[in-house]
N, C-alpha and C positions, 0 to 999 in steps of 0.2 A: 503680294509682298507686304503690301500695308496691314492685312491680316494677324500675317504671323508676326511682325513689328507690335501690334497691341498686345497678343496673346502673350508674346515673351515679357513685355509690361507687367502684364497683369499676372504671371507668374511671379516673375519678380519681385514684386512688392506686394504679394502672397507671402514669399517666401522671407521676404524681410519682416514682414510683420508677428513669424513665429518666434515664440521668447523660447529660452530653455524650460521653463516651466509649463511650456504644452507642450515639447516633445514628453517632458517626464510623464505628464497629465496621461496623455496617449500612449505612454509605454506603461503604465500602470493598468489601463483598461483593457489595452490587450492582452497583459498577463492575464487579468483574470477572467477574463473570455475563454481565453485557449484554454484556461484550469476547470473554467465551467463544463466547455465540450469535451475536455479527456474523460471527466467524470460521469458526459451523459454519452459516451460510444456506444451503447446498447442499441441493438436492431428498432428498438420500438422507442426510443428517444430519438434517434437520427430521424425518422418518416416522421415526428410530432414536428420537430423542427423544418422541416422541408416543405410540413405542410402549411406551416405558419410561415417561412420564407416566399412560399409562391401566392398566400393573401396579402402580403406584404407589395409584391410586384404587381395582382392584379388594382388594388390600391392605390400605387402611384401612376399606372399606366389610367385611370380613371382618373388620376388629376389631371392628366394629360390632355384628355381626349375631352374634358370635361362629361364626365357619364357621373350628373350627378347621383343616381339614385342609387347604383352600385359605391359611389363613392361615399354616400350617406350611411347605409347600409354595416359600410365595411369598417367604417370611421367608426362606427358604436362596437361593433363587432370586436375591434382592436383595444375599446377602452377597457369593457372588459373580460378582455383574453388575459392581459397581463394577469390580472388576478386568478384566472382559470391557468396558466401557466406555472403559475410558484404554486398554486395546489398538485397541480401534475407532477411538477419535476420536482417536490418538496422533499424527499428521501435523496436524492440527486445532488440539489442544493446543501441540503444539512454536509451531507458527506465534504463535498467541496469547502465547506466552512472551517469542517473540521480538521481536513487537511491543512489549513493555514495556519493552523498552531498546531499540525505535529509534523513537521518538517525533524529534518534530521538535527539539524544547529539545534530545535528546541529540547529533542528528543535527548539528547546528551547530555542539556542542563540539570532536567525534570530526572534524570534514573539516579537513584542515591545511592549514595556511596558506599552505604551499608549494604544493599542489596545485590551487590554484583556478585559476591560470591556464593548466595544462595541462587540468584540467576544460571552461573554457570553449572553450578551443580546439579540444578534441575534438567538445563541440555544435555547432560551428560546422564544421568538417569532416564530421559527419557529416550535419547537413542539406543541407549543399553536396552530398554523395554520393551519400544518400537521393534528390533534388530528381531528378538525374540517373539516377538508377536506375530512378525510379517510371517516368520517360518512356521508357525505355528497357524496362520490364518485366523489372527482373533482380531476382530473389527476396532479399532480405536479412534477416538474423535479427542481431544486435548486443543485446548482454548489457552492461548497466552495473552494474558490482556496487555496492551502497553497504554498509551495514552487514556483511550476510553474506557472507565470501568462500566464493567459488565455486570452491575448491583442486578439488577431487573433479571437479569438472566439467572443469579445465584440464586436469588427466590424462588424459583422454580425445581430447584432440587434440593440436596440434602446436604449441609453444612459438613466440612472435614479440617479445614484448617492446622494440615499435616504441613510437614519436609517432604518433597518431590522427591519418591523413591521408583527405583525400577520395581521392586516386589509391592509395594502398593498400589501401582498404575496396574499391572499384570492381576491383584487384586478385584481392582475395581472392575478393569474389561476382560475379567474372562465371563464365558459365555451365560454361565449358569446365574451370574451375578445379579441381584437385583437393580445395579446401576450400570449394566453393561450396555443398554441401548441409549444411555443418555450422556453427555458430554460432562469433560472435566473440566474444569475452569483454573487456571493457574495466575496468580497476581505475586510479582517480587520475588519467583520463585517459590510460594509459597503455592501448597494445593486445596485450593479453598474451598471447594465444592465439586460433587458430582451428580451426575442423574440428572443434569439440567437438560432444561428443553431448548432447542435454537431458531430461529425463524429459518424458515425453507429458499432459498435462492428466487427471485422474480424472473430469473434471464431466463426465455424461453429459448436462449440457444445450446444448452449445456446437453451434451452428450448424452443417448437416450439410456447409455450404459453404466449412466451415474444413478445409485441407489441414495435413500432417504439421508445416510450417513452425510454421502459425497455432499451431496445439496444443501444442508444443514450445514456443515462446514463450511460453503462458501456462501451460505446465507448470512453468516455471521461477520464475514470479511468484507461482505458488502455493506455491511451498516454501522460498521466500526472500523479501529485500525490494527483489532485481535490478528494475531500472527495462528493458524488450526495446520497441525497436525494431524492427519488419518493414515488409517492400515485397514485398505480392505479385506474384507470377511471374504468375498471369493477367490480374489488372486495375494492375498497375503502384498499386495504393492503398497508402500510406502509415499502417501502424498502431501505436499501441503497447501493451503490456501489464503491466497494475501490479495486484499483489494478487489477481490471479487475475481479474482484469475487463481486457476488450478494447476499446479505444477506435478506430474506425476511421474512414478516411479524411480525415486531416489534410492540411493546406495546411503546406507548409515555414515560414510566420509560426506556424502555430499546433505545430507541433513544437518548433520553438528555443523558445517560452516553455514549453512541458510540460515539457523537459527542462533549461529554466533552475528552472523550479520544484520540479521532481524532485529535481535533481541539484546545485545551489546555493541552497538556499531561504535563507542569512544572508545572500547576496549582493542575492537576490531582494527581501530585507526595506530590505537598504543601500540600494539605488535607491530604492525608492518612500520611504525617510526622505529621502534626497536629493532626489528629485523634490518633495517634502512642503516641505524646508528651502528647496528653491530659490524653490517657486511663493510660502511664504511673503515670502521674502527681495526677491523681484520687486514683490510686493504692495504691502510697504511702503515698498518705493524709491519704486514710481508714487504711492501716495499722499505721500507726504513731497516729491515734484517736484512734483505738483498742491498742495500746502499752499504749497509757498516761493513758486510764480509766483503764485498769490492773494493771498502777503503782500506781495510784489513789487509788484503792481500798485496796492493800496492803498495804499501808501506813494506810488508816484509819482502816484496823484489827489491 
């Protein structure tokens, strides 16, 4: 009894001692925890970590038992791991960085004002193009930059600095084309370059059925926050690639709203308060003309 009489003490006056500004403390670090490990869910980040959590455990189980020579050992081992760890996970980490300024709230700030209707007009050109391609079975790879420009990647191909048309994308990837195996890059809606090269996917878990196109596509969603478009060359299926996940075989209704959602999400939010304002505004009309003929008719009894 006298036990558990200290232990509730010493909870206690634990728990008095916490201000508001360590819970915040502590809810700040675990936000960015859990944003670290979304970002490192890959097969072969998970077992890095596992393997570094169980030197961690043999480590403290050595402080325990005092084994110093393992605990000596592991003590050097851990100082620098840290440093071998931000070289490992450093593509991982950057991504994770980069997510914290392109959150949606900032993403709405940063799209101008000017640009939104050469934006939409390019979704709409490119489903128009897409639709035609899939049927046709012409390979497509199309790159939307949003927050991270894609300069490094544009060097590697051939400058265009057009309006995003469906007959110039159809242009550019038909087959015979000189820039038909290389990616288009679109910025503001504008089509700024094609025939670029992409970096290839590192996930060794991607479907063995995915070709160079596929991979390169979500090679690029893996190290940016580019919204890719593809149509593959053998089943003409319509896919896109975000954040290093692949979405496949889309209907041209269910592309134009991915990439209104993608690529215009305050536009996207505008409508449905408008559709919200209208359905309201509808509602109360019908009710207020069903009210006046009620009062209407009771007056003429």
């Amino acid at each position: 009894m006298e036990f558990l009489t200290t232990t509730y003490e010493m909870v206690a006056n634990y728990f008095m001692m916490i201000k508001v500004t360590d819970v915040i403390d502590m809810a700040i670090i675990a936000f960015v925890v859990y944003n670290i490990l979304i970002r490192m869910r890959s097969t072969t980040s998970v077992r890095i970590l596992q393997g570094v959590l169980v030197l961690l455990i043999i480590m403290w189980l050595s402080t325990i038992f005092d084994l110093r020579c393992i605990n000596f050992l592991l003590g050097h081992a851990v100082q620098w791991g840290v440093l071998a760890l931000i070289i490992l996970f450093q593509p991982e980490l950057r991504r994770a960085l980069e997510k914290i300024g392109s959150s949606t709230g900032l993403k709405q700030m940063f799209i101008r004002e000017e640009a939104l209707p050469a934006i939409e007009q390019a979704i709409k050109e490119t489903v128009t193009a897409c639709t035609e391609m899939s049927q046709s079975r012409t390979g497509v790879l199309l790159v939307f930059e949003r927050e991270n420009q894609l300069d490094d990647i544009l060097r590697s191909g051939t400058k265009i600095n057009a309006d995003v048309s469906s007959e110039l994308l159809k242009n550019i990837f038909f087959i015979h084309a000189p820039m038909h195996d290389g990616a288009a890059i679109v910025r503001d809606g504008r089509l700024l370059g094609a025939g670029c090269m992409l970096p290839l996917s590192k996930n060794v878990n991607l479907s063995r059925d995915l070709g160079m196109r596929h991979r390169a596509g979500i090679g690029i969603s893996e190290n940016s926050d580019a919204v890719v478009v593809l149509v593959s060359e053998e089943t003409g299926a319509i896919s896109v690639a975000v954040d290093g996940s692949l979405r496949r075989h889309l209907s041209a209704e269910t592309l134009e709203k991915f990439l209104y959602n993608e690529l215009l999400p305050n536009a996207s939010d505008k409508e449905q308060q408008s559709g919200l304002k209208g359905g309201l505004k509808d509602g109360l009309f019908n009710l207020k003309t069903l009210l006046s003929r009620n009062g209407v008719g009771d007056e003429n009894q």
